[in-house]
N, C-alpha and C positions, 0 to 999 in steps of 0.2 A: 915621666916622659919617655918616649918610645927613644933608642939609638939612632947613631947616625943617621944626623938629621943631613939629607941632599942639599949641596948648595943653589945657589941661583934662582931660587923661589920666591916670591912676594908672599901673595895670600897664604895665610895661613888658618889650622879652625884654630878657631875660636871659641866655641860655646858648641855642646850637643844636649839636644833636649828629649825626653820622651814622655809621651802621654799616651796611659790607658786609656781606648775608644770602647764604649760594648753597644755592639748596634744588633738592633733584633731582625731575627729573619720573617719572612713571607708568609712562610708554614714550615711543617717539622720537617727535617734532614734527620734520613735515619743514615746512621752506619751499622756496620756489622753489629760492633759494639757497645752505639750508644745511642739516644735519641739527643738533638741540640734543636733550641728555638731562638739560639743569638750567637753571633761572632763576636769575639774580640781584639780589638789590634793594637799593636805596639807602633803608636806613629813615631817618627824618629825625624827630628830635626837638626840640620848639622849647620851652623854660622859659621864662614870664615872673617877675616881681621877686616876685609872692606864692605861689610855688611850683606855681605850676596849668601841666599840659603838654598839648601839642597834639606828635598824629603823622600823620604822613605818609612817603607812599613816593618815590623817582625812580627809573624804569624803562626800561629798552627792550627790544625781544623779541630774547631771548638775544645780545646780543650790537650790537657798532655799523654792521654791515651796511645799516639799516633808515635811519637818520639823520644818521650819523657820530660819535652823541654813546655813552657809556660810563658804564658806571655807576663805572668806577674815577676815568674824567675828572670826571666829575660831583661825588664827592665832595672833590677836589681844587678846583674850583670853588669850590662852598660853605664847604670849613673856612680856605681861603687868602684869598678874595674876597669873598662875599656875607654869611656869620658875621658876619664884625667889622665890617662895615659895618650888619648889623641891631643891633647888641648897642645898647639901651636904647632904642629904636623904640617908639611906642603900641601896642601890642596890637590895637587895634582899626583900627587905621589900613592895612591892609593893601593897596590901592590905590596910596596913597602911596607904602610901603612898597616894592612891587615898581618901580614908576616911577623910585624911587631908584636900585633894584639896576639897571633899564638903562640906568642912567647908568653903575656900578660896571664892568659888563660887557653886550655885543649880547649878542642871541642868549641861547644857551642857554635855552631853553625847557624843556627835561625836569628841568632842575636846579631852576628857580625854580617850575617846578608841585609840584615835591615839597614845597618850603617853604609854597607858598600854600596847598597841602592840611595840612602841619602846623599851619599860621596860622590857620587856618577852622577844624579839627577844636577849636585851643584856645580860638576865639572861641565855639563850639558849645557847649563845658564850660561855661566861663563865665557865656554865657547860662540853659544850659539847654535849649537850645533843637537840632533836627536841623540839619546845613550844609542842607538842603533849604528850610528856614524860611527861611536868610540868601539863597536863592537867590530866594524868592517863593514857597516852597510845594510842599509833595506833590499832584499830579494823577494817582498811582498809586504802588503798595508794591510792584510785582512788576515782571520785567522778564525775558519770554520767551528762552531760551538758545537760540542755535546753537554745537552742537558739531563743533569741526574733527574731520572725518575725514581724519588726518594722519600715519597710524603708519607710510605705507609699505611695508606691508603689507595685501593685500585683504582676505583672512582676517580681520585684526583687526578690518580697518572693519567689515566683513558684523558682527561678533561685538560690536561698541561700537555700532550702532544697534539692534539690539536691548536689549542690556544700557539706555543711555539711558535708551531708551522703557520701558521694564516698570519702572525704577526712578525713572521723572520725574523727572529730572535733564536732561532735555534736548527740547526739541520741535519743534526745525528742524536742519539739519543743512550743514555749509561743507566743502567739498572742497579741500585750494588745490593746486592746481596750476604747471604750470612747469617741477616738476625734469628734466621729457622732454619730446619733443614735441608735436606736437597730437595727433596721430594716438593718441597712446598715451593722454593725456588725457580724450581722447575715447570709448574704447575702458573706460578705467578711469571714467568717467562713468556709460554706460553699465552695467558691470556693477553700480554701485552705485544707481543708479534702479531698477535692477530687485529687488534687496536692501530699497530700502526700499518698494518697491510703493504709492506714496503714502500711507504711513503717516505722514509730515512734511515741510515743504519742505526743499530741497536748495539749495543756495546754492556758489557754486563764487568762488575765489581766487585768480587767477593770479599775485598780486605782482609787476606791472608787468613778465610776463616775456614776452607776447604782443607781435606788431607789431597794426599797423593791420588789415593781409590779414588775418592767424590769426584774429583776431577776428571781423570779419564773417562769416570761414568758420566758425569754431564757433558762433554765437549761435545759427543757426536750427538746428542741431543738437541745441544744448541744450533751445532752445523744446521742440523736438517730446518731450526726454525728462522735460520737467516743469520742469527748471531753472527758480527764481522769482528769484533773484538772481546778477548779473555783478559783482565789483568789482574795481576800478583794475584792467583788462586788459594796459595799455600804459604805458610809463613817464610820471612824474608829470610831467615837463616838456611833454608832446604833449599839451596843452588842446586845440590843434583837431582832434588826433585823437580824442580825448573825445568835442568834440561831433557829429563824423560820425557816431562811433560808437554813442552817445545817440540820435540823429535815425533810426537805421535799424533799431536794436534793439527786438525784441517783448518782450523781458526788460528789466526795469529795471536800469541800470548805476549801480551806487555808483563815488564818489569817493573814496578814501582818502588815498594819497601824496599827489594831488594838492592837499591843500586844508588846508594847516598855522594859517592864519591867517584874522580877519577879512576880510583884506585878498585872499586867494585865494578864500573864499568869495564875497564880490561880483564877483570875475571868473566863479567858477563860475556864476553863478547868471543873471548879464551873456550869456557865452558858451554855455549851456544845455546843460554840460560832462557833467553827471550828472541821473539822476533821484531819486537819493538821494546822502545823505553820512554816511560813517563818524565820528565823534564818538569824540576819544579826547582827555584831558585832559592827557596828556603832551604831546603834540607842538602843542597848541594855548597851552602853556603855564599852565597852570594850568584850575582847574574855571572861574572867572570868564570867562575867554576863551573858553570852551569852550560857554558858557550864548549867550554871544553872538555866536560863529559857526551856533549852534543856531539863533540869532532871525530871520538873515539869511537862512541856507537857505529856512527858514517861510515867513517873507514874500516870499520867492522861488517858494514852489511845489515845492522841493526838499526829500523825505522827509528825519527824523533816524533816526541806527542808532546804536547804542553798541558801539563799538568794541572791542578787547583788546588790550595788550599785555601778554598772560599776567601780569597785575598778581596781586601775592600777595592773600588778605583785606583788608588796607589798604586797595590803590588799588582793589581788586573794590568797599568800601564806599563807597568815594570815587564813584565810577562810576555805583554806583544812586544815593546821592545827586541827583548830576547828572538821573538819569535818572527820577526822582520827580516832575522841575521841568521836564521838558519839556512843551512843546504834544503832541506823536504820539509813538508810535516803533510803526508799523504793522508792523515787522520786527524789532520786540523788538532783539536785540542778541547779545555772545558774551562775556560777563564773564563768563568760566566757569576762568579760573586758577587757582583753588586747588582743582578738582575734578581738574586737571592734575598737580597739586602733590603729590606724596607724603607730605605734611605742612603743617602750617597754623600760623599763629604766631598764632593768635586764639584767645584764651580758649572764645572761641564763636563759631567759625566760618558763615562765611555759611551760607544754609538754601536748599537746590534739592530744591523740590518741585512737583510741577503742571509741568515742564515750564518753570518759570521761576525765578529768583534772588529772593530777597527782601529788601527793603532791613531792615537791621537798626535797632533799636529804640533809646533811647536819644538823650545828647545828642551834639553834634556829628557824626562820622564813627558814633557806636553801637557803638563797638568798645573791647576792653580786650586789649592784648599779653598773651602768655605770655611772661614773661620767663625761664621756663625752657627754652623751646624758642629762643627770640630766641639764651639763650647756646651752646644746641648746636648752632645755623648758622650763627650770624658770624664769618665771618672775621678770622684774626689778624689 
C-alpha cells in the first residue's frame, strides 16, 4: 500500500480491473512503419468502497513500435504492481496517488494515464461534475477533426475526402507519410492537393521518418501545394534539428515524439524546437500532465493540437475533455478513432458533426460502456 495515507477521506478504491479489448478497424492504417487492420485497448476499471466506478483506457497506436510500451505489458504492470499498491487509496487524492505509484515503478506513463483517467472519470461521477470542470473549465464543446488519409491506397483517399466532407465527419485532413521515399511522398501529396482543391486543410505526418535534408527539401514544396501543417519530420532525439527546421519553415512544424513531458516541453519551447505541439494524454501520462504541458507550450508562444492515438470512445472522451480546458487549439486536432473503429463500446457513441468531435454530456468522462459489446471483444 501506497504511504501517507490523507486523513478525512471516506471512499476509498477498492478493486481495479483491466481487460484486453481488440477491435478491428475500417481499412488499413498505414504508418511510416507499419501497416495495422485492429486496435487494442487496455480498458481500466477503478471500484471505490461505496460501489461507484470510474473508466478508463491505456493505449498505443497499434502496437509498441511508437514508444516501446504494450498494451499486454501494460496490463501486467497494473494487476502485478500498481493494483495492489492503490487498493484502499482516497478517491479523491489522486496527485498523491500517482506520486506514489512512481515510487512503485519509473516510467510507465501509458499504464498510469489509463488509471488516472479511470480516477477522474470516478471523481466526475462522484461530483457530478465533467473531468473538464476538475480541469478548470469548458472554453469549448467541440473540437475540429483531422482525418488520416492513410489507406494506402489513392483511390481510397481521393474517395474518404469526399465521403468526410459531405458527411461532416471531418474538416482538415493528415497524410502520413514515410513508408517510401520523398520523391514518392511528394508525388502522392500532390495528387491529393489537388483531390481536395482547397476544400480543407491538409496536414502531412512523416513519423520521424525524414532526415534533416528531406525535409528542408520537401517543406517549400509542400508550401506551394497548400500544406498548412508538418509534424515530427525527424526523429524525436534531433531537437536541434527541429529547430533549424522550425526557423526556415513557411509551414508551421508540430512536435510530437519529441515532447513526452513537462520537462521536454520547456526545452521545446527553450530551443524553439516547434511551432506547435501535439497533445496526447497517454504519453504525457495522464490528462493532468497533459493540461500542463499544454500551459507551458501557451506561455511559450507554442500552438496546442490534440493528438490520437486511435483511442477507442473512452480515451476519444477523455481527449475532448482535455480539449474543452485548453486556452487555443487553432488546429483543432485528430480524436477521430472510433470513426476508425468498426465498432464502438459506447452506449452512445461520440458525435461528429460540423466537421468536428463533440465533447459528450454528463458527469465525469459522460460516457456509459456497453457491456455487451465490451464482452464480444475482450480478450480471453
Amino acid at each position: 500500500m501506497l504511504k501517507t495515507l490523507p486523513e478525512g477521506e471516506t471512499a476509498r478504491i477498492d478493486r481495479v480491473e483491466t481487460i484486453l479489448v481488440d477491435l478491428p478497424f475500417r481499412r488499413l492504417q498505414r504508418f511510416a512503419r507499419l501497416d495495422a487492420t485492429g486496435q487494442t485497448s487496455l480498458l481500466v476499471r477503478v471500484t471505490d468502497s461505496d460501489g461507484a466506478e470510474g473508466i478508463g483506457e491505456a493505449i498505443v497506436p497499434c502496437g509498441p513500435w511508437w514508444s516501446g510500451d504494450s498494451v499486454e505489458t501494460m496490463k501486467i504492470m497494473i494487476d502485478a504492481y500498481f493494483a495492489p499498491a492503490m487498493i484502499g487509496w482516497p478517491v479523491m487524492s489522486v496527485e498523491a496517488m500517482l506520486e506514489g505509484l512512481d515510487r512503485v515503478a519509473r516510467g510507465n506513463a501509458f499504464a498510469k494515464a489509463g488509471l488516472e483517467m479511470a480516477c477522474l472519470d470516478l471523481i466526475g461521477r462522484r461530483l457530478d461534475v465533467p473531468v473538464h470542470v476538475l480541469l478548470g473549465g469548458a472554453r469549448r464543446t467541440v473540437c475540429p477533426v483531422a482525418w488520416p488519409l492513410a489507406s494506402g491506397d489513392p483511390g481510397k483517399d481521393r474517395a474518404e475526402i469526399d465521403e468526410m466532407l459531405e458527411t461532416g465527419r471531418a474538416s482538415a485532413f493528415k497524410v502520413k507519410a514515410g513508408a517510401g521515399d520523398l520523391d514518392a511522398d511528394i508525388a502522392r501529396l500532390t495528387d491529393l492537393a489537388a483531390a481536395l482543391d482547397g476544400r480543407a486543410g491538409l496536414r502531412v505526418d512523416p513519423n520521424e521518418s525524414w532526415s534533416e535534408i528531406e525535409a528542408i527539401r520537401a517543406l517549400p514544396k509542400f508550401a506551394e501545394l497548400g500544406v498548412e501543417l508538418v509534424e515530427q519530420p525527424v526523429p524525436r532525439e534531433r531537437l536541434a534539428c527541429m529547430s533549424r527546421i522550425a526557423a526556415r519553415s513557411t509551414i508551421p512544424v508540430m512536435i510530437d515524439e519529441g515532447a513526452w513531458s513537462e520537462t521536454d516541453m520547456i526545452e521545446a519551447v527553450t530551443t524553439s524546437a516547434a511551432h506547435v505541439v501535439s497533445l496526447k494524454i497517454m504519453k504525457s501520462g495522464g490528462i493532468r500532465a497533459a493540461r500542463r504541458m499544454a500551459d507551458i507550450a501557451h506561455a511559450g508562444g507554442i500552438m496546442l493540437y490534440m493528438g490520437t492515438f486511435l483511442e477507442t470512445g473512452i480515451g476519444t472522451a477523455a481527449g475532448l475533455q482535455l480539449a474543452a480546458s485548453l486556452p487555443g487549439l487553432p488546429f483543432g486536432g485528430e480524436i477521430f478513432g472510433p470513426m476508425l473503429q468498426r465498432d464502438d463500446l459506447l452506449v452512445s457513441p461520440i458525435r461528429y458533426e460540423d466537421g468536428a468531435a463533440h465533447l459528450p454530456e454528463g458527469p465525469g468522462l459522460g460516457i456509459e460502456i456497453d457491456e455487451d459489446k465490451l464482452r464480444r471483444y475482450a480478450r480471453d
